[in-house]
N, C-alpha and C positions, 0 to 999 in steps of 0.2 A: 417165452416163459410166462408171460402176465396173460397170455391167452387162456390159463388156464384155469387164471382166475373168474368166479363167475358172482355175476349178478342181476337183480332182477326182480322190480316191484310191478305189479300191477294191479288192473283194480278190475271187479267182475263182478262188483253187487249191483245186483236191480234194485230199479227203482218205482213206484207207482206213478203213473202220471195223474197228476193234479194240477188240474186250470182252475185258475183263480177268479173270480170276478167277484167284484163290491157288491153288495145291498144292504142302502141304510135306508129307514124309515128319516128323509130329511125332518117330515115333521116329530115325528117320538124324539129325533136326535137334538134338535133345537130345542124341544121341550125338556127334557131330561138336561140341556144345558142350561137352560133359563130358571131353575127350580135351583140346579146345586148353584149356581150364581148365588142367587136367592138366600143361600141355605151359607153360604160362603160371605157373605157379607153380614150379616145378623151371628156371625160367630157362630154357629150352629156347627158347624163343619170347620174343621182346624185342619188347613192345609200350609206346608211350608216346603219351600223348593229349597234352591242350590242357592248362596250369597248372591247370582246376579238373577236369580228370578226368588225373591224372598214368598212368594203367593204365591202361585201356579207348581200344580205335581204332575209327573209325566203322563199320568194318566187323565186329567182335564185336560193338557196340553192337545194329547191326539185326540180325542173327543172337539175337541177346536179346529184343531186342522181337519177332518174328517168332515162336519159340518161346513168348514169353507171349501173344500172342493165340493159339497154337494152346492153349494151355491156361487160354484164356479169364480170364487175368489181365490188365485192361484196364488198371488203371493201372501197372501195370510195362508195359505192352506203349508207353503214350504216354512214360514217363519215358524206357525203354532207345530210342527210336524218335529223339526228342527232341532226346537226347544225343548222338544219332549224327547226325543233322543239325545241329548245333551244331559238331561236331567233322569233319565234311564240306566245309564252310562255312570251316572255320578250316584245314582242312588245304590248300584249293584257293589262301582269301587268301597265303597264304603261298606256297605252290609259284610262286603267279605271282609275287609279289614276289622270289621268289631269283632265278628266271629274269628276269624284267624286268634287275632289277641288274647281272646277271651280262651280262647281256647287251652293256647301255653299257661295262662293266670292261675287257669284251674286246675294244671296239672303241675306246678311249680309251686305253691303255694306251699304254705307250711300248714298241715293237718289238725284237725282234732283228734282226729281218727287215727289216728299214726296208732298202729299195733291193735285193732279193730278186724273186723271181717272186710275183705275189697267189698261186699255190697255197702258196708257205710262209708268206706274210702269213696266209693263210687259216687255215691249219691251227695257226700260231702263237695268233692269235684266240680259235681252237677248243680251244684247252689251258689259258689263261690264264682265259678262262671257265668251262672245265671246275673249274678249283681252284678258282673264286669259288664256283662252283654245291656243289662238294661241302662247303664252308666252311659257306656259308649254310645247309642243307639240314642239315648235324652242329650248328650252334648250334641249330636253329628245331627241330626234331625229333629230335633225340639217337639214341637207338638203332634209329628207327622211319623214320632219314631214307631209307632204301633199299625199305622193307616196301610190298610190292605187294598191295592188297584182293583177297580171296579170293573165285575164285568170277563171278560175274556182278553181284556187289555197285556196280559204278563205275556199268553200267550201269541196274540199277534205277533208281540215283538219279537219272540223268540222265533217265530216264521216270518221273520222278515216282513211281515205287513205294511206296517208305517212305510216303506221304501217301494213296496207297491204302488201307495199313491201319490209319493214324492214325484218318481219317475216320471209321473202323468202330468202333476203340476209344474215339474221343470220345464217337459218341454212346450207345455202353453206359455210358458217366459222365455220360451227362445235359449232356454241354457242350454244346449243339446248334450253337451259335455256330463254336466253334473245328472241328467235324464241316465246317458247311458253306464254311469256309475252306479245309481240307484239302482236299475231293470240287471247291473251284475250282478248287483248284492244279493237281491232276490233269488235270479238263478243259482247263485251259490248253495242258497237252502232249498232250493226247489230244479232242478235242473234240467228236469220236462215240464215245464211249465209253456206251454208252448204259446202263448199271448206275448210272454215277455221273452221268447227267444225270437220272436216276430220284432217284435218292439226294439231289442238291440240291436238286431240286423238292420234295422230300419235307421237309428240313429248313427252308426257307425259310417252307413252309406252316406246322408244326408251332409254330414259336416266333415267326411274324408277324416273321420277321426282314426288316427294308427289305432290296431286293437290292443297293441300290449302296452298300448294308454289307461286302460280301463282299471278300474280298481273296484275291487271287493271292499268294501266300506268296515264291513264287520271282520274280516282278518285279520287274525290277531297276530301281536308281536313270533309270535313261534310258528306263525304259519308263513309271514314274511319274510323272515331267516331261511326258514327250511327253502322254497321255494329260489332265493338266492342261493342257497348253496349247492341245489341242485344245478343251477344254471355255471356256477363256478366250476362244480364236476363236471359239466358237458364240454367246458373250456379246457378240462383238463387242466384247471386250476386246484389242485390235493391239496396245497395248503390253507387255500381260501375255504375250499370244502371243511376241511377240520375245523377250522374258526366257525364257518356260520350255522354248521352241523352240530357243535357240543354246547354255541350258545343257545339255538335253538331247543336245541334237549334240556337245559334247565330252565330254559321259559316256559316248552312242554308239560315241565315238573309243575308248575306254576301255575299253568292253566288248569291243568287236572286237580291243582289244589283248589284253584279258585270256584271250577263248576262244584266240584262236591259241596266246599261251601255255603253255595247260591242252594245247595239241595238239601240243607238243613233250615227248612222254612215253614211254616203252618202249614197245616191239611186237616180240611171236618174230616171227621174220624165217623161220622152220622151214626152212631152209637154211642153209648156208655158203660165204657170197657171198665174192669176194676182195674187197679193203678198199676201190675205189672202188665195186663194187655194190653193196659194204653200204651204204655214205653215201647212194648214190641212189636204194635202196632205201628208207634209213627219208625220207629227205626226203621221197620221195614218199607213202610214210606220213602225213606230216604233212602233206604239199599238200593231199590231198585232204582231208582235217578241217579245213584252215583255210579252203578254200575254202566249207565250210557255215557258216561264221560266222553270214554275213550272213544267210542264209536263217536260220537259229534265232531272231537276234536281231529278224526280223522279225515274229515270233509272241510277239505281245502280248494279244492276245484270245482265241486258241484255234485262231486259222490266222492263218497267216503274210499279211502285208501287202503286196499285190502294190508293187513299186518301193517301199518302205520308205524306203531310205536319199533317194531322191529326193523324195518327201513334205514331206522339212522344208523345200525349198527352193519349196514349194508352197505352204503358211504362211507361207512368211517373205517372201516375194516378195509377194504380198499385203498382206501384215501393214504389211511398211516403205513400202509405195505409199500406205498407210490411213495413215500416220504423217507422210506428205511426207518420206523421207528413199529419194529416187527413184535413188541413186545404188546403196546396198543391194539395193532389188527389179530394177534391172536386173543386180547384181551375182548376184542367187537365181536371177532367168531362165535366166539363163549358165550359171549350174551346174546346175541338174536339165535341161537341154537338153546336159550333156556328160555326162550320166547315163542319161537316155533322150533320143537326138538327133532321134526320131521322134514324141514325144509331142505330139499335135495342139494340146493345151491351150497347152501352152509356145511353142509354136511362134506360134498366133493371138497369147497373151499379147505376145511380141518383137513380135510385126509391130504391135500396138496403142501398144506403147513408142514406137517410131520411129518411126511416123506423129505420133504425140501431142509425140515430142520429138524434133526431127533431130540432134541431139548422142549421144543413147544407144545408136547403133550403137556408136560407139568406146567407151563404157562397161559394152559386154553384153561385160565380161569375168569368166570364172568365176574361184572361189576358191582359191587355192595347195592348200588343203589336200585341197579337192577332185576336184583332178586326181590330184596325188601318189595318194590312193586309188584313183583309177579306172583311174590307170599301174599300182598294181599289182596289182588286180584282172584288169587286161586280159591280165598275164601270167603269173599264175597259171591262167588261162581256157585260156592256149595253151601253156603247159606241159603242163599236165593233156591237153591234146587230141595234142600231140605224144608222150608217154609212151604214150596209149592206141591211138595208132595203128601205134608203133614198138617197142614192146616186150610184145610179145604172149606175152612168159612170167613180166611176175609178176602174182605171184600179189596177184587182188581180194578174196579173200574177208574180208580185214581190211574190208573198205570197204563190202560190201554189207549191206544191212538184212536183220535176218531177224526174219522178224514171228513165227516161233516163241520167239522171244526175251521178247516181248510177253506170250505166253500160259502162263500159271501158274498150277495149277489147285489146288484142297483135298481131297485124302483123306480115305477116311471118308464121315460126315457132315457134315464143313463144308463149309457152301455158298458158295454165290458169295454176292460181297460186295455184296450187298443188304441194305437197310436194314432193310425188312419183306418179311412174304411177304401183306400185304394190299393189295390195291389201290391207287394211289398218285395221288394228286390230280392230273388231268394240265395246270391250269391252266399257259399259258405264261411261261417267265423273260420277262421284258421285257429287251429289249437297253439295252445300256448306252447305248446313247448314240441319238438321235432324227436322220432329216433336218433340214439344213439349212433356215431359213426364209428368207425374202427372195427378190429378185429377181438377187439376182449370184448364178452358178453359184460357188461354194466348197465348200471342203472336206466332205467328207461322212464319217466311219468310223462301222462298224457293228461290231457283233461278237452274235454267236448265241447266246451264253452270256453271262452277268452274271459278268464275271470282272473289273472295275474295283477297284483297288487305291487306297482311299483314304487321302490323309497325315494 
């Protein structure tokens, strides 16, 4: 009977291959560090870290670490690297947290406007916020609440850069372990990066490290979960699946609040718009970065997971049928069928339902939570498409990728970030995770790279 039931994720997006390699001007880099020094000590420049680095910002920090691998000081290069990820990390928790707050402040507050046009509601909202934001922002960060990262620094971190040249610097200290943590992390956001698929194949051999040792550093709490609860479903453990499936899904929720968040940030607008194209300018600034959430957060292996967010409802539907709790799996059918309305799986799954139980038509109703997301997915989709087709003068260059962005190379004689220059043991990483065994079609993830992130 359970044979009938079906399931099935996979994942079939391309990817571009992007080799990475350093080039820093050591001397522009030392001097550009010796000025802000300079300029940092005579108060000129008001930087303030995290309580246990009260001076140093995440962005001097890698500029430090950067400068000490060009001058081949390994362990300054991991502490100043370190610290700036520490302080990156602490800067972002925070920024979301003022905006989150600020966010409810402005919309719970008690009005002037009350019985007014929603644009002065609106705009009332948008001030009253504004004071929470810059309140919150002056207590959490002090002099440093306005300082914008120098440079292309936001972005390295967000391609995993800084862990580029961790990796390098570990293993000239002998760490081999924390080396090949870094060269996953990387892979994770790059996953043809073929230096650093060299690189981990290299360390894994070297110190006989197990591969489902290796961790993805940047993995966040709902990519950890999930990845457990798939392993719990391979066990044919349904109830551990449920548990680490519906916490993961409100972490999910969490993360997706959190990147939007991070995507309500400044942008030169390199014009001057009058005051309503300013506003639907930068909003649309922000549409388009919130609309990538989803797609980033689906990249948990090293490529993004086709229909992610509808996955869980893939597990879980299953899971709660394996449990007798039939009321759930037709409630999970319901919603990955309002997520993908065409998925053949879901669709045969329903039709097995209601044959099997003639009351569970009325019961294949999806989730609150899960529409509300997919109401506003659907209109951000057509925003975004009405903007592009209607306003063909602003400007995308904020928006588009430039894979020159990607490429950074070493002067001199420092090489690309290769481990060795000797032949590299080309034995294969084993994937994380194995097909499915049995007879009922279920869940299947794979991933190309040993990027499993163990708790």
């Amino acid at each position: 009977m359970f044979g009938k039931l079906f399931h099935n994720v996979s994942s079939k997006n391309k990817h571009k291959t992007i080799i990475i390699t350093f080039k820093y001007s050591e001397n522009i880099v030392s001097l550009n560090m010796l000025v802000y020094g300079l300029l940092t000590l005579l108060g000129l420049v008001c930087v303030e870290g995290t309580p246990d680095n009260p001076i140093m910002s995440y962005d001097f920090l890698y500029r430090e670490g950067v400068d000490s691998y060009l001058s081949e000081k390994w362990e300054s290069c991991v502490k100043n690297i370190e610290m700036a990820l520490e302080d990156w990390h602490w800067w972002r928790e925070n920024i979301i947290r003022c905006r989150r707050d600020c966010s409810k402040e402005g919309r719970d507050g008690v009005l002037y406007s009350s019985g007014l046009s929603e644009d002065e509601s609106f705009m009332e909202k948008t001030v009253r916020s504004t004071l929470c934001l810059v309140k919150c922002k002056k207590a959490v960060f002090g002099s440093r609440m306005d300082r914008v990262a120098e440079g292309h620094v936001d972005e390295d971190f967000d391609m995993r850069k800084p862990y580029d040249y961790l990796q390098l610097c570990y293993y000239k200290l002998d760490k081999i372990k924390e080396a090949a943590d870094a060269a996953a992390t990387v892979l994770a956001q790059k996953p043809e990066h073929e230096v650093m698929k060299n690189n981990l194949k290299f360390y894994l051999t070297k110190d006989d490290i197990p591969p489902e040792s290796v961790v993805n550093r940047e993995l966040k709490k709902y990519g950890r979960l999930y990845i457990q609860g798939n392993t719990a479903y391979n066990n044919n453990d349904y109830a551990g699946t449920i548990n680490l499936m519906e916490e993961s899904l409100r972490e999910y929720y969490r993360a997706d609040d959190d990147c939007r968040k991070l995507c309500e940030k400044p942008f030169d607008q390199g014009w001057f718009p009058d005051f309503i194209s300013s506003v639907a300018n930068h909003y649309t600034f922000t549409l388009r970065c919130k609309r990538r959430c989803a797609f980033q957060l689906s990249n948990l292996y090293g490529e993004p997971i086709e229909h992610f967010f509808a996955s869980y409802f893939n597990y879980l539907q299953y899971s709660y049928y394996q449990e007798g709790e039939y009321k759930k799996a037709y409630e999970s059918v319901a919603s990955a069928l309002v997520l993908t309305p065409d998925d053949e799986v879901q669709l045969r799954n329903k039709e097995f339902y209601i044959k099997e139980n003639a009351e569970a038509e009325e019961l294949l109703v999806p989730r609150k939570d899960v529409l509300e997301y997919k109401k506003q997915l659907d209109f951000e989709e057509k925003m975004i498409e009405f903007i592009e087709t209607s306003f063909i003068f602003l400007n995308d260059e904020e928006f588009l990728e430039d894979v020159d962005e990607n490429q950074v190379e070493i002067a001199g004689d420092k090489k690309t970030l290769s481990v060795v220059d000797m032949p590299i043991d080309a034995n294969s990483v084993p994937s994380s995770f194995d097909s499915k065994k049995g007879n009922a079609t279920k869940v299947t993830v794979e991933s190309q790279n040993t990027l499993r992130d163990e708790l």
